[in-house]
C-alpha positions in Angstrom: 10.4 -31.6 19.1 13.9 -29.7 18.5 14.0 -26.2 18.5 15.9 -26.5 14.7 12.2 -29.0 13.7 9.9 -26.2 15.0 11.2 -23.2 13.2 8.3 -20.4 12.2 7.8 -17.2 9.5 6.1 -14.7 11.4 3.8 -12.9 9.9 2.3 -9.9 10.9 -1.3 -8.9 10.2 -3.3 -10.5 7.6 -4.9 -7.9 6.1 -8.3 -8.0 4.0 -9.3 -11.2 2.2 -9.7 -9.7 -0.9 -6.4 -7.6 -1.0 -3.9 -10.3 0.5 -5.1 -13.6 0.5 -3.3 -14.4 -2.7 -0.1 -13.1 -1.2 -0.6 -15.5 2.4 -1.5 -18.0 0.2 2.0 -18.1 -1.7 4.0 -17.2 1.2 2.6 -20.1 3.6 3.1 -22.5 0.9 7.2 -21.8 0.5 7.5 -20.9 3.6 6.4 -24.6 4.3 8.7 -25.7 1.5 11.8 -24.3 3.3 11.2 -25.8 6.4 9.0 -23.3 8.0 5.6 -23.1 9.9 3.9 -20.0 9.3 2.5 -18.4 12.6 0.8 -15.2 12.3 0.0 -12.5 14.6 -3.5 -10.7 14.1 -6.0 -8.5 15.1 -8.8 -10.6 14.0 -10.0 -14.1 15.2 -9.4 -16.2 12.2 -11.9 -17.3 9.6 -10.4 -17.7 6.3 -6.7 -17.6 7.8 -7.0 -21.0 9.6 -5.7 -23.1 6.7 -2.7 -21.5 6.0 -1.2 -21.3 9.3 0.3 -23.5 12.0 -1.0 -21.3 15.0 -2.4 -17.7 15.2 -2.4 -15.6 18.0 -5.2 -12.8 18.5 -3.7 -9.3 19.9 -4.8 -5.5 19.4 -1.8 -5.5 16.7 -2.6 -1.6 16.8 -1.3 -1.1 20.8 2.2 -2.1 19.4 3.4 -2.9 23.0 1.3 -5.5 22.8 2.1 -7.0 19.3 5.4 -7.2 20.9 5.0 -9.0 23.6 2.6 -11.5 21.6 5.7 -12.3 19.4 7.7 -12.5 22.1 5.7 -14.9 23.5 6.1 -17.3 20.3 10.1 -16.4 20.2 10.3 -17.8 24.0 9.4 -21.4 22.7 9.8 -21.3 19.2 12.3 -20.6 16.6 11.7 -17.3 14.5 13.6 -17.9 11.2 11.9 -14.8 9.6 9.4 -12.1 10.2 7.0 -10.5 7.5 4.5 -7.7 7.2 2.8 -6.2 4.5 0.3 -4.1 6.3 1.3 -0.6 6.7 0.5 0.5 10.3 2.4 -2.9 11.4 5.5 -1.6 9.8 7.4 0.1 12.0 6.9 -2.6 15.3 7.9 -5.2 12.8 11.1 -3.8 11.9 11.7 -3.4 15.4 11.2 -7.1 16.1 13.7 -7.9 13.5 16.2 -5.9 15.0 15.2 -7.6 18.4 15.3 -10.8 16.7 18.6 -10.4 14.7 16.4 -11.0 11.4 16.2 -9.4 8.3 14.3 -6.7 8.1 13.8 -3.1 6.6 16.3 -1.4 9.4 14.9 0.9 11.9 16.1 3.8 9.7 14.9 1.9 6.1 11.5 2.0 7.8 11.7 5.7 9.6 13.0 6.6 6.5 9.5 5.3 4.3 6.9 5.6 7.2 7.4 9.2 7.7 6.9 11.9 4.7 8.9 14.2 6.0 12.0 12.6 6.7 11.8 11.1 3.1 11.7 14.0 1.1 14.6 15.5 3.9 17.0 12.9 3.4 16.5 12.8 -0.6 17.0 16.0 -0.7 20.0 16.2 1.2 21.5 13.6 -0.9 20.7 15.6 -4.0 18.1 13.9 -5.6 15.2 15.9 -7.8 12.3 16.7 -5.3 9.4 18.9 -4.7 9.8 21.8 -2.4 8.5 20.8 0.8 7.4 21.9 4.4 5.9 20.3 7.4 3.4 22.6 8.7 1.1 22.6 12.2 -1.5 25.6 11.2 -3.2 27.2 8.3 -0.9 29.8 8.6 1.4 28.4 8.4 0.6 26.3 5.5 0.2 29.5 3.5 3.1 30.6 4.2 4.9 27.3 2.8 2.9 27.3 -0.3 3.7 31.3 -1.0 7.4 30.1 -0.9 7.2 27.1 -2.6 5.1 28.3 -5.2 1.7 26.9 -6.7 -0.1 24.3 -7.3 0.6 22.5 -4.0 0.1 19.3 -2.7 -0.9 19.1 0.8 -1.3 15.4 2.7 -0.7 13.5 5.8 2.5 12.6 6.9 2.5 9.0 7.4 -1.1 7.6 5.5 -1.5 5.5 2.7 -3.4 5.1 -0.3 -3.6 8.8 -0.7 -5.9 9.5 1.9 -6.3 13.3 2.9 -4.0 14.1 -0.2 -5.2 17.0 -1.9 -4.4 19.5 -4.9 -4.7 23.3 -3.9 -4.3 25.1 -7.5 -3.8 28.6 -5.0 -4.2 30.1 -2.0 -8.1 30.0 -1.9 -8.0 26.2 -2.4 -4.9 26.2 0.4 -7.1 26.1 4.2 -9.6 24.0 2.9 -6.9 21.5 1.7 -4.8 22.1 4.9 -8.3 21.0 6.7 -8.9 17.7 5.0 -5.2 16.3 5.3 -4.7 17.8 8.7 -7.7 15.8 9.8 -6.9 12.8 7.9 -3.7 12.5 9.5 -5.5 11.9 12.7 -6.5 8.6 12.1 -2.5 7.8 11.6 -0.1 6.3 14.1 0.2 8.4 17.1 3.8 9.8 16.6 2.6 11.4 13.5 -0.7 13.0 13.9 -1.4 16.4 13.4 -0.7 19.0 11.0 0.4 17.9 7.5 3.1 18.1 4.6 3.0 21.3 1.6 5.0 20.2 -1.1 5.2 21.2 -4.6 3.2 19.4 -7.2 4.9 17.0 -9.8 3.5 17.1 -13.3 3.5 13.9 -15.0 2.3 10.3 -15.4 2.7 8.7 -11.9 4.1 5.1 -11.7 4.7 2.6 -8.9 7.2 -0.1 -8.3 7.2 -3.1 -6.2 11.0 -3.9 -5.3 13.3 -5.7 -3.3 16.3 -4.9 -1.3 18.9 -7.3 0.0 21.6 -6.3 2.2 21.3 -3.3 0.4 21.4 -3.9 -3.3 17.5 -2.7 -4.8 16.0 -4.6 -7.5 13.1 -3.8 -9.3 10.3 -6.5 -9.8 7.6 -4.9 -11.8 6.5 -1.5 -12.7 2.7 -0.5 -12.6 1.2 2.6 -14.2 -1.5 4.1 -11.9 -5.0 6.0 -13.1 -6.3 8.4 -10.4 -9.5 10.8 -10.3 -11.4 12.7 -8.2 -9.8 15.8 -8.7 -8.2 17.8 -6.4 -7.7 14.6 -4.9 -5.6 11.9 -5.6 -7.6 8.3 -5.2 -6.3 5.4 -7.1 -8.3 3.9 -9.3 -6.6 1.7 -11.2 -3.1 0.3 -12.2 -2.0 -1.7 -15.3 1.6 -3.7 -15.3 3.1 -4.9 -18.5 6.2 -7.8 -17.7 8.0 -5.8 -21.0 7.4 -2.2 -19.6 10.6 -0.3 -21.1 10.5 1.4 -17.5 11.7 -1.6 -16.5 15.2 -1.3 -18.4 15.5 2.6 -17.7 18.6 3.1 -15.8 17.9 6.7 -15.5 14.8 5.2 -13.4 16.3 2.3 -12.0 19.4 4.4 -10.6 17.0 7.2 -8.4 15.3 4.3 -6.9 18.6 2.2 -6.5 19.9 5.7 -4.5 16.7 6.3 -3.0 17.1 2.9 -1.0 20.3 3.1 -0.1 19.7 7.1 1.5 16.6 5.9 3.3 18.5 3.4 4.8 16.9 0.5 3.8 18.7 -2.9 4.5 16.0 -5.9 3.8 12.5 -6.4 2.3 9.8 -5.4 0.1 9.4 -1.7 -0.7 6.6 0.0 -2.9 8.1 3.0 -4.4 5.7 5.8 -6.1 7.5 8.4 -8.6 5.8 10.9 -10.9 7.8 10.9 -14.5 8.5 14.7 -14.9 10.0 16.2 -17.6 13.1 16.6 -15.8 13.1 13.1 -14.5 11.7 10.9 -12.2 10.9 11.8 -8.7 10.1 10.1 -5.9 6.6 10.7 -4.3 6.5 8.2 -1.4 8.4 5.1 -0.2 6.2 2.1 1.4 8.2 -0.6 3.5 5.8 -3.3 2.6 4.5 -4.2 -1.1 2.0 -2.1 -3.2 -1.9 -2.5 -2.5 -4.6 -2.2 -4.6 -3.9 -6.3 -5.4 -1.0 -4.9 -7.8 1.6 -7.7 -6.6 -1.1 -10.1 -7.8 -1.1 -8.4 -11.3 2.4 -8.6 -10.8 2.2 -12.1 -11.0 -0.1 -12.6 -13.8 1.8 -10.8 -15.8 5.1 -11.7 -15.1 4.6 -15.2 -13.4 7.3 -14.0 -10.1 5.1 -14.6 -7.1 5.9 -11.7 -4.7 4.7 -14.1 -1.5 7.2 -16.0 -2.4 10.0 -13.4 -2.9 8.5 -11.6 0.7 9.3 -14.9 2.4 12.7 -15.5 1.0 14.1 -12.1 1.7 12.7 -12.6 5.1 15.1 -15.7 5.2 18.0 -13.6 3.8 17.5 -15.4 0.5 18.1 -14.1 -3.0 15.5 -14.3 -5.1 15.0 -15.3 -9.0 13.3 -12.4 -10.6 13.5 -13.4 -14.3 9.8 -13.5 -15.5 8.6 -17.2 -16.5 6.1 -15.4 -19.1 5.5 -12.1 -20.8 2.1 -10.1 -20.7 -0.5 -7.4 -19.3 -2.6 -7.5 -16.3 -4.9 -4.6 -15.3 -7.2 -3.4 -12.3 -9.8 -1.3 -12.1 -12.2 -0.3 -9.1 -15.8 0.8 -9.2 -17.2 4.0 -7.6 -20.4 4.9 -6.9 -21.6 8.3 -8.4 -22.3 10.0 -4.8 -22.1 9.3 -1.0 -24.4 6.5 -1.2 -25.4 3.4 1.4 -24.8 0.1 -0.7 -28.2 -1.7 -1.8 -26.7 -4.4 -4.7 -23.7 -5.1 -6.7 -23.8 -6.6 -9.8 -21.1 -8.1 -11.9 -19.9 -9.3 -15.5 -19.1 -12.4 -16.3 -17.3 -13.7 -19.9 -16.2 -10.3 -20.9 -12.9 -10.7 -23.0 -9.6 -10.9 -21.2 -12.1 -10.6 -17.3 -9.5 -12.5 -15.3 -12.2 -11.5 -11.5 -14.8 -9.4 -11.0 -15.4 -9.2 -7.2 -17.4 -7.0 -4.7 -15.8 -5.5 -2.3 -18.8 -4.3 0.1 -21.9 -5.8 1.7 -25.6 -4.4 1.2 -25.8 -1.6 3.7 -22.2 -0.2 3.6 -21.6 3.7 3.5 -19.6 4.4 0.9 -17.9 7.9 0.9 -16.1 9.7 -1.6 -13.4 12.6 -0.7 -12.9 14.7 1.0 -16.0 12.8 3.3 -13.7 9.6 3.0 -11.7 7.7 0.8 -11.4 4.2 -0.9 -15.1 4.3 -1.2 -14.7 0.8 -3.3 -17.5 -1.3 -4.6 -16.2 -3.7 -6.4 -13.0 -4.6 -8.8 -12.1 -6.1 -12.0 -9.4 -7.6 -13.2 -8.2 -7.9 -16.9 -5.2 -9.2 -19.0 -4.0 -8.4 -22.6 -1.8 -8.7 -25.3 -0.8 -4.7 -24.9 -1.4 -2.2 -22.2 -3.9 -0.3 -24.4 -6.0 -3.9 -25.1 -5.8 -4.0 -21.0 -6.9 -0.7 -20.3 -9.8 -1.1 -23.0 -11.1 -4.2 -21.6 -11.0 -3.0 -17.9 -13.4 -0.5 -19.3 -15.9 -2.7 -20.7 -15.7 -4.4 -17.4 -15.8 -1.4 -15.2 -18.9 -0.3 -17.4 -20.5 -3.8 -16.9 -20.9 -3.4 -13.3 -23.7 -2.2 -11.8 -24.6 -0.7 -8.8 -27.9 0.1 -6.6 -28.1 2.0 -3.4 -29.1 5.0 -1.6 -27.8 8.6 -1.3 -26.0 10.3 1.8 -25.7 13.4 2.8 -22.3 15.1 2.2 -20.2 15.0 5.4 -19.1 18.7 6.5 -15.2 19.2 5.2 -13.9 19.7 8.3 -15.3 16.2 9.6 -12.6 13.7 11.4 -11.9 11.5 8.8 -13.4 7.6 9.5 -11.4 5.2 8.5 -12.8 3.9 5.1 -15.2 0.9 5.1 -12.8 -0.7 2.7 -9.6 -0.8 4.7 -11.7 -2.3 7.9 -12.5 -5.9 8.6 -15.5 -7.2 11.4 -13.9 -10.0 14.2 -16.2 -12.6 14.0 -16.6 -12.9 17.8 -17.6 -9.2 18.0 -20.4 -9.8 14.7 -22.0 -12.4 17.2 -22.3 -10.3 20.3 
């Protein structure tokens, strides 16, 4: 066989079943369709990956030396035509391969510029775009200090996490050390360069939004717009998202110009970004940058309600390919997640069936998981549903009927102490087979 016959995507970690397998599924099958064998690098011995891919190799992706050298490896005696990655600690050693590779890729400034907090809100600022005050901080003290001259409320959180783990609200200085505890610690669990301490910003009042875009040789387009839910106050955990394929958000060029500039000051070049901005009175800010698309399965609601499959958009910008982004139907697609009511151990989860609009209702545990809400731990998932509508408002009303429907059983925990290392969340882990049968 010719080098030019055995040309691969590369893709990066799989991620969870039940967050991604929709997007592998989409991006194997074009990627096949333009000529390419999908190969994928994982932590994991495959189970359900096997059918989509032409060879995976197994590798502590988290010791990036050694994802490296796997992909290597397959770049010694095949052809990489593209590289992909939607997992967020894989970011960073997967722009680097692209560079390596001389493939498209987020740049290793685009990705700098999104993994690391700090360096976002320094380089928006600099450029003169609205944000929060802001201060990286390595002690309490020093984290009063920041919020005294910033000015209250505050929002305290990890550099370089996702899915607003260890973010917390501090409403004044007797909320401040307990908040600077809980992200500081959070943050530990993060990749190695950016442990420690955390990032005092000023809060943004206002709805919150997130949108899943895509950048080609620099030019940002937006693909759809999703409006978040969150709870749990003073923290910030996600539970839920709605996107509507006519959101007027979508057609704001007010919008659509601070995340055009926000792209191009970050530095990104190529790729997939997921872009979180809280609609203030005086405009939209930025929050966070991801260099990978949005979680939560909000590319998938993407595609129910606009029909644009984001696997296959990942792949093509992956091949330097521009991408059709017109929507091939119009309408409303919603998640929400289920909660327990305490730190609980799972017993059962029981869901709806037949409900009006229920697109999936799916558990995301198995009997015997801990389950622990914030500050103890976060993403403390049982299960999700998944609605559409003729509005956002039918959406969101028949997500609650769903959410209502399900029912869980289980036992209580004990509280963890506040100043506990944070665990990494049950939901955001998967078992390797070959260790479940030792």
């Amino acid at each position: 066989m010719s080098a030019d016959e055995d040309r691969v995507l590369l893709v990066i970690g799989s991620g969870l079943r039940y967050y991604r397998e929709y997007l592998i599924e989409s991006a194997a099958r074009r990627a096949v369709e333009l000529g390419l064998k999908p190969v994928l690098v994982n932590n994991l011995h495959p189970t359900w990956q096997t059918p989509y891919f032409d060879e995976i190799t197994v590798v502590n992706v988290f010791d990036h030396e050694q994802l490296k050298a796997a992909a290597r490896e397959i770049a010694a005696r095949r052809t990489v035509a593209g590289i992909v990655c939607y997992d967020e600690p894989l970011v960073m050693p997967t722009a680097e391969l692209a560079a390596e590779f001389g493939l498209p890729g987020l740049g290793l400034a685009g990705v700098v510029g999104c993994r690391d907090k700090h360096t976002t809100r320094r380089l928006l600022t600099a450029a003169g775009l609205p944000q929060p005050g802001f201060e990286l901080v390595d002690t309490p003290e020093a984290a009063r200090a920041a919020a005294r001259a910033i000015g209250y409320p505050v929002v305290v959180k990890p550099r370089a996490l996702g899915a607003s783990m260890g973010v917390v609200l501090a409403e004044d200085e007797g909320q401040l050390d307990a908040a600077y505890l809980v992200a500081s610690n959070a943050g530990l669990v993060g990749d190695e360069p950016y442990r420690g301490g955390a990032m005092v910003e000023g809060f943004a009042g206002g709805p919150e939004i997130s949108v899943d875009g895509v950048v080609q040789r620099g030019e940002y387009r937006a693909v759809h717009v999703a409006r978040k839910q969150t709870g749990m106050h003073p923290y910030f955990e996600e539970t839920g998202h709605v996107v509507d394929a006519d959101d007027p958000l979508l057609h704001d060029q007010v919008l659509l110009d601070v995340l055009a500039k926000t792209h191009q000051v970050l530095g990104v070049e190529d790729g997939m970004t997921h872009a979180e901005l809280k609609l203030t009175p005086y405009g939209p800010v930025v929050i966070e940058v991801n260099g990978r698309l949005g979680g939560d399965l909000i590319p998938y609601l993407g595609r129910l309600a606009t029909g644009i499959d984001p696997g296959e958009v990942l792949v093509e910008t992956a091949l330097g390919l521009r991408s059709e982004l017109t929507p091939r139907h119009r309408g409303v697609a919603g998640i929400r997640f289920g909660y327990p009511a305490e730190d609980c151990t799972v017993g059962e989860v029981r869901l709806p069936a037949g409900l009006p609009g229920l697109v999936a209702a799916e558990p995301m545990v198995s009997p015997g998981t801990e389950l622990r809400l914030p500050p103890g731990g976060y993403l403390a998932r049982h299960s999700f549903v998944v609605c559409t509508g003729d509005s956002r408002e039918q959406c969101a009303e028949r997500l609650d009927a769903a959410l209502a429907a399900v029912e869980l059983t289980g036992e209580p925990l004990a509280r963890k102490e506040i100043d506990a290392v944070l665990e990494m969340p049950a939901g955001l882990l998967d078992t390797d087979v070959a260790e479940a049968r030792t």
